[in-house]
C-alpha positions as CSV (number, residue, x, y, z in Angstrom):
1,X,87.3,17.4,-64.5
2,X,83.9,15.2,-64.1
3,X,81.5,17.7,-65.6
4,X,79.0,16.6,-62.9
5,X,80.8,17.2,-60.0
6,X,81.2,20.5,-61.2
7,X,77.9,21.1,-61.9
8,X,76.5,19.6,-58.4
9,X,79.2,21.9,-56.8
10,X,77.7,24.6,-58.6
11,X,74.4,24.2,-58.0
12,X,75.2,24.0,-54.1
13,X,77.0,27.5,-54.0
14,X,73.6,28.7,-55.5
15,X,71.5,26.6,-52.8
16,X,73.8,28.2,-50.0
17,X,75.1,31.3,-51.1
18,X,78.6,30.4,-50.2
19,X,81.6,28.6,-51.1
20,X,82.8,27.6,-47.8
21,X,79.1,26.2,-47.1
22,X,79.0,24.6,-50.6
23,X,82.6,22.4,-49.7
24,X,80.8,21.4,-46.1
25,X,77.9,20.1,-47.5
26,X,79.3,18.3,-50.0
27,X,82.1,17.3,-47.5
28,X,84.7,18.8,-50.2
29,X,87.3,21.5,-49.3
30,X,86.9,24.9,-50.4
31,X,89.9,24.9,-53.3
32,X,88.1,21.7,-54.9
33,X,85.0,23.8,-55.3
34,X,86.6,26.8,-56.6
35,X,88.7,24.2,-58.9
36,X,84.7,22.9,-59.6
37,X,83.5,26.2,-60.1
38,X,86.1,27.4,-62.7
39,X,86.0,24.3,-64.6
40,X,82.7,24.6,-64.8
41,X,82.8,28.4,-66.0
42,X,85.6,27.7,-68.2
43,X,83.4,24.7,-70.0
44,X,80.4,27.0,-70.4
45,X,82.2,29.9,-71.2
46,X,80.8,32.6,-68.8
47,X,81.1,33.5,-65.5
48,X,78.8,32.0,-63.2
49,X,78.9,34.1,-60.2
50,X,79.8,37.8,-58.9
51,X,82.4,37.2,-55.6
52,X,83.6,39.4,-53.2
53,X,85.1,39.1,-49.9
54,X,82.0,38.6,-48.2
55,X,79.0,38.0,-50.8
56,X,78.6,35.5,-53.8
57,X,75.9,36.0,-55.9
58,X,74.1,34.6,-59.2
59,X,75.5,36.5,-62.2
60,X,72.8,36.6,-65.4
61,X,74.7,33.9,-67.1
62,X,74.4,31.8,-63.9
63,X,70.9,32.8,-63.2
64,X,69.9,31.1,-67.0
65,X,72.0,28.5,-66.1
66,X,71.3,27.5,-63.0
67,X,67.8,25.6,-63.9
68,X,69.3,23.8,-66.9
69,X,72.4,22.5,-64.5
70,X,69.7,21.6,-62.4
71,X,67.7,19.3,-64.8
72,X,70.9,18.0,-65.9
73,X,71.6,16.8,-62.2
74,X,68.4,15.7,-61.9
75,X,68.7,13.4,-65.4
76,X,71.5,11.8,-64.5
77,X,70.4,10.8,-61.3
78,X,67.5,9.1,-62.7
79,X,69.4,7.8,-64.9
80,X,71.5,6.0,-62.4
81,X,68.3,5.1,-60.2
82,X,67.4,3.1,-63.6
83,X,70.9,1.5,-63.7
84,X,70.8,0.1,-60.8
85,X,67.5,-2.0,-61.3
């Protein structure tokens, strides 16, 4: 699994606080972010979120995470932008 799609999907759920809101914005369906979301967990070792039936929330591991995912997006999108010139 591309590391960064994971980690984009990822960082969307956090943006959104949903799954389901995650797969529209990112026009994916809902199993490719859950598939994104337990790669992602399984690379880093730790559970990322607390689910339940109608809440997902931040767990401590993905609260640390989160900003470092972020900067990681945010790296190789510059990085990209730089490529292209």
């Amino acid at each position: 699994m591309d590391h960064l799609s994971a980690i984009r999907s990822f960082v969307e759920i956090a943006d959104k606080g949903s799954l389901t809101r995650a797969a529209e914005a990112l026009d994916l369906s809902r199993a490719m972010i859950s598939r994104h979301l337990e790669a992602l967990e399984q690379w880093l070792g730790a559970r990322l979120l607390h689910r339940t039936t109608r809440r997902v929330s931040l767990s401590e591991a993905g609260l640390e995470a989160l900003p470092r995912l972020r900067q990681m997006l945010e790296q190789a999108g510059a990085g990209g932008r730089q490529l292209a010139r």
